[in-house]
C-alpha positions as CSV (number, residue, x, y, z in Angstrom):
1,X,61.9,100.5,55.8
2,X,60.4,99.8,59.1
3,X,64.0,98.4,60.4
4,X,66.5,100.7,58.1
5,X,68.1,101.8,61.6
6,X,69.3,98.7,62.5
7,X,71.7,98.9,59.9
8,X,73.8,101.2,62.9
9,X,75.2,98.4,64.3
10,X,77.5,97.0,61.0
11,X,78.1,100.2,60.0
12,X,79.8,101.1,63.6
13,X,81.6,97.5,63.0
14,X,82.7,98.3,59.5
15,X,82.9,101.6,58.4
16,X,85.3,103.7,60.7
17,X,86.6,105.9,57.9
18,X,85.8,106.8,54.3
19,X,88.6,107.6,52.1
20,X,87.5,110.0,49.0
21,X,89.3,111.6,46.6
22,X,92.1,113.4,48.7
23,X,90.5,113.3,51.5
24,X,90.3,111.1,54.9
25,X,87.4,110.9,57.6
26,X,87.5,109.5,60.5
27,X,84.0,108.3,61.2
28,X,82.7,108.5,65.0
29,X,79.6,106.7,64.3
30,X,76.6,105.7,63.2
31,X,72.8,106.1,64.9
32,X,69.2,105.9,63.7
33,X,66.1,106.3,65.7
34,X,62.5,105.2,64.8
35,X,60.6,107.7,67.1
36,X,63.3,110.6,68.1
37,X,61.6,113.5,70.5
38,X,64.6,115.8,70.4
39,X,68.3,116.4,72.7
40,X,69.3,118.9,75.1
41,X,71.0,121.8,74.1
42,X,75.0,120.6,73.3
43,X,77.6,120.9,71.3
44,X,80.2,118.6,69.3
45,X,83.9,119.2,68.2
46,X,83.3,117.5,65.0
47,X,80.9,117.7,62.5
48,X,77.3,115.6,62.5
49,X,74.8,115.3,59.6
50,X,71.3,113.9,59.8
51,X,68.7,112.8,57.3
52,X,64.8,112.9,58.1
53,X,63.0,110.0,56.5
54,X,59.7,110.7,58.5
55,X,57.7,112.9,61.2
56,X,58.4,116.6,62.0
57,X,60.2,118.5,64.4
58,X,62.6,121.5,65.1
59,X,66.3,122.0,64.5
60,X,68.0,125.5,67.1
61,X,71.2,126.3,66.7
62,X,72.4,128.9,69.3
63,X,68.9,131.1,68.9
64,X,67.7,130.5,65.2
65,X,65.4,127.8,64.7
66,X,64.4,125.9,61.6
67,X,61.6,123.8,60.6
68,X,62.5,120.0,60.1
69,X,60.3,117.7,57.8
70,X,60.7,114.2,55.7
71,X,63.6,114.7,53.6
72,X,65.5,117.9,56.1
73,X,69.0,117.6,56.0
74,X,70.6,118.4,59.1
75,X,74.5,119.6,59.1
76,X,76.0,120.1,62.9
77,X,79.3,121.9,62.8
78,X,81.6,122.1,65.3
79,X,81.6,124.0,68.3
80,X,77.6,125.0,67.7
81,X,75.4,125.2,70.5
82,X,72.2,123.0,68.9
83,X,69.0,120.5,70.2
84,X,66.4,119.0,68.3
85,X,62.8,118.8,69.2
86,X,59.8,116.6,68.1
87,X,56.2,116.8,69.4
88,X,55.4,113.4,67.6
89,X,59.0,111.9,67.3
90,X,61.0,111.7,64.0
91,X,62.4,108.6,62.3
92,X,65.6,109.8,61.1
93,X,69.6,108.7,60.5
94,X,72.8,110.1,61.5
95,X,76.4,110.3,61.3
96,X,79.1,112.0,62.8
97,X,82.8,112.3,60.9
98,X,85.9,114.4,61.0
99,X,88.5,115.5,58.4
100,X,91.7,113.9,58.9
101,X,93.9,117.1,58.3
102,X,96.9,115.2,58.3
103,X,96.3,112.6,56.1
104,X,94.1,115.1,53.7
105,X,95.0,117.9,50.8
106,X,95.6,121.1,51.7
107,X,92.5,121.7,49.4
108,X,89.8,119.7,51.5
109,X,90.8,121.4,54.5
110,X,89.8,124.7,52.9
111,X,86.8,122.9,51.7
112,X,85.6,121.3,54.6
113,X,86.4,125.0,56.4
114,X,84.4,126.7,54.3
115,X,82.2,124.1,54.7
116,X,81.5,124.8,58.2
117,X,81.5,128.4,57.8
118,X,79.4,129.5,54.8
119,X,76.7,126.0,54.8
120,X,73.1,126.8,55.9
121,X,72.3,124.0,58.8
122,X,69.4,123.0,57.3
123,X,68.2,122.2,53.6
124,X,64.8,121.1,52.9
125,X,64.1,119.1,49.8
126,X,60.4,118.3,48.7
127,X,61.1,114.3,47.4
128,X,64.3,111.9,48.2
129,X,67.9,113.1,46.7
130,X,70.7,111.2,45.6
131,X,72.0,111.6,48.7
132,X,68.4,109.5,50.5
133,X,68.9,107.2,48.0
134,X,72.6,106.3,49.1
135,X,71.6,106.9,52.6
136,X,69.1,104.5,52.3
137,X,71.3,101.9,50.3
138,X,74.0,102.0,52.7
139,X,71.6,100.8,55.9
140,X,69.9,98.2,54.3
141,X,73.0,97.2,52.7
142,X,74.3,97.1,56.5
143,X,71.1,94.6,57.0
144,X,70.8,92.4,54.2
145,X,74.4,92.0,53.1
146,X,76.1,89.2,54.5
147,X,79.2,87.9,51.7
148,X,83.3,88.3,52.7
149,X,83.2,91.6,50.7
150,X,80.1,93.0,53.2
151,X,82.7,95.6,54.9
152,X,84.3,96.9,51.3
153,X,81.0,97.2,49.7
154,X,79.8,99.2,52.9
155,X,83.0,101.4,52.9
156,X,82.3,102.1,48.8
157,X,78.7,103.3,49.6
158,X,79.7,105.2,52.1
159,X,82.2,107.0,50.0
160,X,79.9,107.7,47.2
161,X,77.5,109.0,50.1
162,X,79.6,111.7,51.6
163,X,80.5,113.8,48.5
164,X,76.6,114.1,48.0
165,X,75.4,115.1,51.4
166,X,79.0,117.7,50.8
167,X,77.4,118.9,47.7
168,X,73.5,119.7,49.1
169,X,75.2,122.1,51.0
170,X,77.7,123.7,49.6
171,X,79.2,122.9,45.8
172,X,81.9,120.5,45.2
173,X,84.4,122.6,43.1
174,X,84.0,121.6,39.4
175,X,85.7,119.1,37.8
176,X,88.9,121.5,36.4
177,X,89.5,122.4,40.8
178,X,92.7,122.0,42.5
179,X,91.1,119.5,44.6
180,X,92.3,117.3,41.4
181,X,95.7,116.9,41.0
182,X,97.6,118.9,39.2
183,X,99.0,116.6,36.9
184,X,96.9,115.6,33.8
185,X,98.5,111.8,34.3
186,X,97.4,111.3,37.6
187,X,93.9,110.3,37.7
188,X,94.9,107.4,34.8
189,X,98.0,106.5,37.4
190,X,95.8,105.6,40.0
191,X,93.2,103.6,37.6
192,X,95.4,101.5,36.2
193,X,97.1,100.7,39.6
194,X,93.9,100.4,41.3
195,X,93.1,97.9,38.3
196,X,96.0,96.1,38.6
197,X,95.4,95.7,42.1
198,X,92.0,94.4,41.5
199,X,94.0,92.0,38.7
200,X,95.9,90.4,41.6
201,X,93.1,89.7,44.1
202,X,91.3,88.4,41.3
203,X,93.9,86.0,40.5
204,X,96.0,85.4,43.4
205,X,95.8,81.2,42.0
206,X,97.7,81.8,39.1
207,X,101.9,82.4,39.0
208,X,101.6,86.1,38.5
209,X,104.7,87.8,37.0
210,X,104.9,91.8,36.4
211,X,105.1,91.7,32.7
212,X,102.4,89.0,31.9
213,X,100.2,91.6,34.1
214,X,101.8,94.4,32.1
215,X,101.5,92.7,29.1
216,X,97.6,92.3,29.9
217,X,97.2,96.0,30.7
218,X,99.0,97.5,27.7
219,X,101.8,99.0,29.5
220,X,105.7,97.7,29.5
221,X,106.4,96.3,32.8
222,X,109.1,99.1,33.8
223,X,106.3,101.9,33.4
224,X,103.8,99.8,35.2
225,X,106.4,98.6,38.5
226,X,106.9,102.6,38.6
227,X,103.8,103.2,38.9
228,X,103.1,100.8,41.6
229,X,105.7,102.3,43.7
230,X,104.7,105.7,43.3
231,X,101.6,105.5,43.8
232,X,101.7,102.3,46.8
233,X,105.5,102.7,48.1
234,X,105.3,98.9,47.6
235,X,106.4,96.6,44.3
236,X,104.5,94.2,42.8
237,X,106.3,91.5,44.0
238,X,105.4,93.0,47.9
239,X,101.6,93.7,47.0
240,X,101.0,90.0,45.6
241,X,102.7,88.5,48.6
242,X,100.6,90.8,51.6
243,X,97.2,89.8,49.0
244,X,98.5,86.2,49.2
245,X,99.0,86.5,52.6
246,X,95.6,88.3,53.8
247,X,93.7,85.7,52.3
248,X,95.3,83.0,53.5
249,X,94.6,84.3,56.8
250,X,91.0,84.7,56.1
251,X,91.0,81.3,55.5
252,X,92.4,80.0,58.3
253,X,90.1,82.0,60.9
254,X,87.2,81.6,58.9
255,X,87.7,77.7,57.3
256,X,87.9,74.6,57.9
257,X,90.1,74.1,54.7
258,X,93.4,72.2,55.2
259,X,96.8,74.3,55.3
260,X,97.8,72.5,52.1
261,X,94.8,73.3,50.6
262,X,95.0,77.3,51.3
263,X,98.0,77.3,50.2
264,X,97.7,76.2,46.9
265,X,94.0,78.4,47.1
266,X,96.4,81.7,48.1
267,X,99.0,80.9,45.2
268,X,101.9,79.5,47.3
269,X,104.0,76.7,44.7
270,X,104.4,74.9,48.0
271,X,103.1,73.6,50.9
272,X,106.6,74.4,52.5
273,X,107.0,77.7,51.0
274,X,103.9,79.1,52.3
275,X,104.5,78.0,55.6
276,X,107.9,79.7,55.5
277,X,106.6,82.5,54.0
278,X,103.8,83.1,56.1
279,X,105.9,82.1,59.8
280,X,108.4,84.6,58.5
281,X,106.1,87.7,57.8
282,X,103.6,86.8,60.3
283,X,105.6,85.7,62.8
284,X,103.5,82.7,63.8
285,X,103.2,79.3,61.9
286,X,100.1,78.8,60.1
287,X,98.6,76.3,62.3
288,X,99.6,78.2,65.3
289,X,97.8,81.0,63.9
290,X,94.7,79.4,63.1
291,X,94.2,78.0,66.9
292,X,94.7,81.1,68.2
293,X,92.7,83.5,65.7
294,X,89.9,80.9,64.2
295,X,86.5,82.0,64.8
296,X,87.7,86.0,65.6
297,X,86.4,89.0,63.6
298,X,89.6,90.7,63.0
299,X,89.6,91.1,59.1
300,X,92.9,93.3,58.4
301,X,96.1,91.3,57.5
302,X,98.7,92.3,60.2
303,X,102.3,91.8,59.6
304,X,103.8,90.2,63.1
């Protein structure tokens, strides 16, 4: 556990956001220190939560102080005068986020106000919580990890961390809470799309047509290509094409694969298809594009 803080540096790279139910967060950043004797007195506009994994110290906000041991939780709202002190040094992780209000139900923002509000600063726990053990996970995941999926897998941890560091202090509504929809169909909507998603990516190779995939998921193919564009604004037809069309570009930044041979990897019937396809939407040719971009780290398919 020695190096756990390293782990900082992809999750900076990677995970900007977290998306959770209803909810977006912009993510500020991510820190970790081995040895951490304390701040100056300051204050943030957004909120900052830190974990303790070792070492003691003290926690003031404005003039209340509180003890800080292996497994505190620290939550830093907004606006709050606060330092942090540490005779011996603390090894402890960090994070700083913000609600998207815009983007976010009317029911988080109450949340996350409340939140802020009615939360002690502190909690003390006397062994590891879910929320250390996700902590934890997400770090050395940021460290170890190193597959084309590295920056989805990141973003999932992080998304299953948030909700419990939320939770230790101050309860997620129930399960019955308007923070779910209000209509009874809408959690199985967004499955099954999400599914079907996954369905594409998974098979991008094969001639996919909307009611073979319907067929497969039990659903007639006018209920399903609803669906899809309720819940994406896209069809199906749209959603295969930009999946085609982000992994091919994957390929050619990040292989040495021939352009005939991504194409017929990414699904394309033809050689000449794909490349009209692909100039079209991407406004550069394929082989144009993979001079330019090879060797880059941009990972998000861009329409030209």
């Amino acid at each position: 556990m020695k190096n756990l803080f390293e782990g900082k540096k992809d999750l900076n790279k990677y995970v900007t956001s977290i998306s959770i139910y209803g909810a977006e967060f912009r993510v500020y950043y991510w820190g970790g220190w081995k040895r951490h004797f304390g701040t100056k007195a300051h204050v943030h506009s957004f909120c900052e939560v830190s974990y303790v994994l070792e070492g003691t110290g003290e926690y003031q906000e404005r003039d209340v102080s509180y003890p800080l041991a292996p497994h505190s939780l620290i939550l830093t709202r907004p606006n709050q005068e606060h330092k942090i002190s540490s005779a011996q040094g603390m090894y402890y992780l960090y994070f700083a986020f913000e609600l998207k209000e815009s983007e976010s139900a009317k029911e988080w923002r109450h949340y996350i106000q409340d939140l802020q509000q009615q939360a002690q600063p502190v909690i003390h726990s006397q062994e590891e919580t879910i929320h250390a053990y996700l902590w934890k996970a997400l770090y050395q995941s940021a460290i170890d990890v190193e597959h084309r999926w590295k920056e989805d897998m990141l973003k999932q941890l992080a998304s299953n961390l948030l909700p419990a560091i939320f939770d230790s202090f101050y309860p997620l509504p129930e399960q019955e809470s308007s923070l779910k929809d209000n209509d009874d169909d809408f959690d199985e909507r967004k499955v099954l799309v999400y599914r079907v998603n996954l369905y594409i990516k998974d098979n991008l190779q094969k001639n996919l047509k909307i009611s073979e995939v319907a067929d497969d998921f039990y659903v007639s193919k006018r209920h399903l290509s609803r669906l899809i564009r309720e819940e994406t604004g896209k069809t199906f037809t749209e959603i295969l094409q930009e999946e085609r069309l982000s992994l091919a570009t994957e390929y050619l930044r990040g292989t040495k694969m021939s352009i005939k041979d991504i194409a017929t990897e990414c699904g394309f019937s033809s050689l000449h298809y794909f490349t009209k396809v692909f100039t079209q939407i991407i406004r550069t040719p394929p082989a144009k594009y993979r001079k330019i971009y090879q060797g880059t780290a941009e990972s998000e398919f861009k329409e030209g």
